[in-house]
C-alpha positions in Angstrom: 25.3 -56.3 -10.2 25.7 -52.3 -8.7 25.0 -49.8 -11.0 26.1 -46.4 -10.7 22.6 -44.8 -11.8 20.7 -42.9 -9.8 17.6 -45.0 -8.5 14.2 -43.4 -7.4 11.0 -45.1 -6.3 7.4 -43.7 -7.8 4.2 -44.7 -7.6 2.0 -45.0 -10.9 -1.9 -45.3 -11.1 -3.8 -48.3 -12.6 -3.9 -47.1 -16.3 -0.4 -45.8 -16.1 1.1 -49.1 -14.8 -0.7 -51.3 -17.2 0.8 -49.3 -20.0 3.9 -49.6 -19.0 3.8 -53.4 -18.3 2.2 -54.2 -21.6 4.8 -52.4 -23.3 7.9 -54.0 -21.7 6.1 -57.6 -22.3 5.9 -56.8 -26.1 10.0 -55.5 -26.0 10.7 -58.1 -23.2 12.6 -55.9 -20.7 11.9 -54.9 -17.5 9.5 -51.9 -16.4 12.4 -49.9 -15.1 14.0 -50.1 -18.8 10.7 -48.8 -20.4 10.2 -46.1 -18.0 14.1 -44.9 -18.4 13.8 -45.4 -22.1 10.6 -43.3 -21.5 12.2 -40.3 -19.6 15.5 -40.9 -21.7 13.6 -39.6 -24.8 11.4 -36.7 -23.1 14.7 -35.4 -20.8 15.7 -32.7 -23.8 12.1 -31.4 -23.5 11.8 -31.6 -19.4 15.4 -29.7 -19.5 13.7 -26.8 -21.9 10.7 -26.7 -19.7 12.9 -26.2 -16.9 14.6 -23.2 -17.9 11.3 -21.2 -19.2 10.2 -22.1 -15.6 13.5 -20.8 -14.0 13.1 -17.9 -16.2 9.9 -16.8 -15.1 10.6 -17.3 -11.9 13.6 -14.7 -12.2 11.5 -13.1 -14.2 8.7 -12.2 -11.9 11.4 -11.9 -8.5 12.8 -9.0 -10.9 9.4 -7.5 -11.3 8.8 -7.9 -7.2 12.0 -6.5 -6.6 11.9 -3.4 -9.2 7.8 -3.2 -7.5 9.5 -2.8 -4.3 11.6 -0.6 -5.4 9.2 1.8 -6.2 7.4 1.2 -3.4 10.6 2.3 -1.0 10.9 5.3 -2.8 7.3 6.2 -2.6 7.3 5.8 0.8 10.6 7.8 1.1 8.9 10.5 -0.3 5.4 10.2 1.4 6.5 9.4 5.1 8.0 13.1 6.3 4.5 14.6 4.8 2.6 11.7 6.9 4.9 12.2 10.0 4.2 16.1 9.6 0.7 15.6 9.7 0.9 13.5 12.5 2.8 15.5 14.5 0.2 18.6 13.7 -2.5 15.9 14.6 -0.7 15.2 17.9 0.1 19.1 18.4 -3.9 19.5 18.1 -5.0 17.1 20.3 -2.4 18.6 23.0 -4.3 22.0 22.9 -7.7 20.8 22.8 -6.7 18.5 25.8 -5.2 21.7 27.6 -8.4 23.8 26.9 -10.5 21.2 28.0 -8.4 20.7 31.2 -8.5 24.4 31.9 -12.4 24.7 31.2 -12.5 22.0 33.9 -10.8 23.0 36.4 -12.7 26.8 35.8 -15.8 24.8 35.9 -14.7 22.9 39.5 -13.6 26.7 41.1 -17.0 28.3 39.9 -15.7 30.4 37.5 -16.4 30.7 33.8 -13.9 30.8 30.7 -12.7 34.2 29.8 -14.6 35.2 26.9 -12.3 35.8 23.2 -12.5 36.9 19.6 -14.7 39.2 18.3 -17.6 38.3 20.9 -15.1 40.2 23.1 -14.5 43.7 20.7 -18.9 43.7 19.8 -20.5 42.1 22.8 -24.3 41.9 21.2 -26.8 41.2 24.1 -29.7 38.9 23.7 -32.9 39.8 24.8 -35.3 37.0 25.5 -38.3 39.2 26.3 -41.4 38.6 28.5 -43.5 36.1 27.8 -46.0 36.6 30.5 -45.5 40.2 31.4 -47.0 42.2 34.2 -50.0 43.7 34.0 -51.3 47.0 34.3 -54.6 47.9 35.0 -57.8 48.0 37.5 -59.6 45.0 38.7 -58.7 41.2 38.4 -60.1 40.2 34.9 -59.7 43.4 33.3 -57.0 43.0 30.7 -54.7 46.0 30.5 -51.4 47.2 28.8 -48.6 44.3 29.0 -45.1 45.5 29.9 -41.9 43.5 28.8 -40.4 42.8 25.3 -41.8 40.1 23.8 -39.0 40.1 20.8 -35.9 39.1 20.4 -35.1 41.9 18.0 -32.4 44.5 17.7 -33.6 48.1 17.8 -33.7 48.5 14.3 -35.9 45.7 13.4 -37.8 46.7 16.8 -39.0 49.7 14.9 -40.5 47.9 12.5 -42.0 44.9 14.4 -45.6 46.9 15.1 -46.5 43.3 17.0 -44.0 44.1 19.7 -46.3 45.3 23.4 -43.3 47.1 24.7 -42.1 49.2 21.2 -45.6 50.2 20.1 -47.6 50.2 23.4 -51.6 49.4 22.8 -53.9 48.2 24.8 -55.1 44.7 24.1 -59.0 43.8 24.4 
């Protein structure tokens, strides 16, 4: 005889089918009448169980969407700053790559970069000094007065520095 129930095929475990069997032998039906009986009675409760589930579900695709929401606006509000910043970035590196293009090609004519900023207004000059100065004086092995700065100081400090050869002259034994 057709039936106009739905039909579906599962597959139960050892325990689960022994249960069933033993209790459609004590009603004497069939296993597809316990198991219907079965789901018949716990439907209500899948059908609640159901809804929470849908619920959450909605639930947390609301909290995704109202999270992306405040994502887009955050980044709505961030991007023009970051793009800024970029562009400065991008406006740097075009200027350090020009400098360094025209330092290069100074470098290949034999020329040197014009000199700028305040090293231009107070040019300070640097004095290495003689190490190994000449020497003044009569025969070979006789040591005499050394000529040449040996300091690297301004004038100021010169005056002060009695160790300097050249500012206070003596003559070393």
């Amino acid at each position: 005889m057709a039936t106009t129930k739905k039909r579906i095929t599962i597959s139960l475990g050892d325990l689960e089918y022994a249960a069933v069997s033993r209790m459609a032998k004590v009603g004497g039906s069939p296993v597809s009448s316990v198991i219907s009986e079965l789901l018949a009675e716990v439907a209500p409760m899948l059908n609640s169980m159901a809804d929470m589930a849908e619920q959450a579900i909605a639930a947390q695709d609301e909290v995704r969407s109202a999270l992306r929401r405040a994502v887009d606006r955050a980044d709505a509000e961030v991007m023009p700053q970051v793009q800024a910043v970029f562009n400065r970035l991008e406006e740097l590196r075009h200027e350090m790559r020009k400098a360094a293009d025209g330092v290069r090609d100074s470098a290949k004519a034999g020329l040197t970069a014009p000199a700028s900023g305040p090293a231009l207004k107070n040019p300070r000059p640097v004095i290495t000094g003689v190490r190994n100065g000449q020497r003044r004086g009569g025969a070979r092995g006789k040591k005499g007065v050394i000529f040449g700065c040996t300091c690297t100081m301004t004038a100021h400090e010169r005056q002060e520095n009695p160790a300097c050869p050249v500012h206070f002259r003596r003559v070393r034994p």
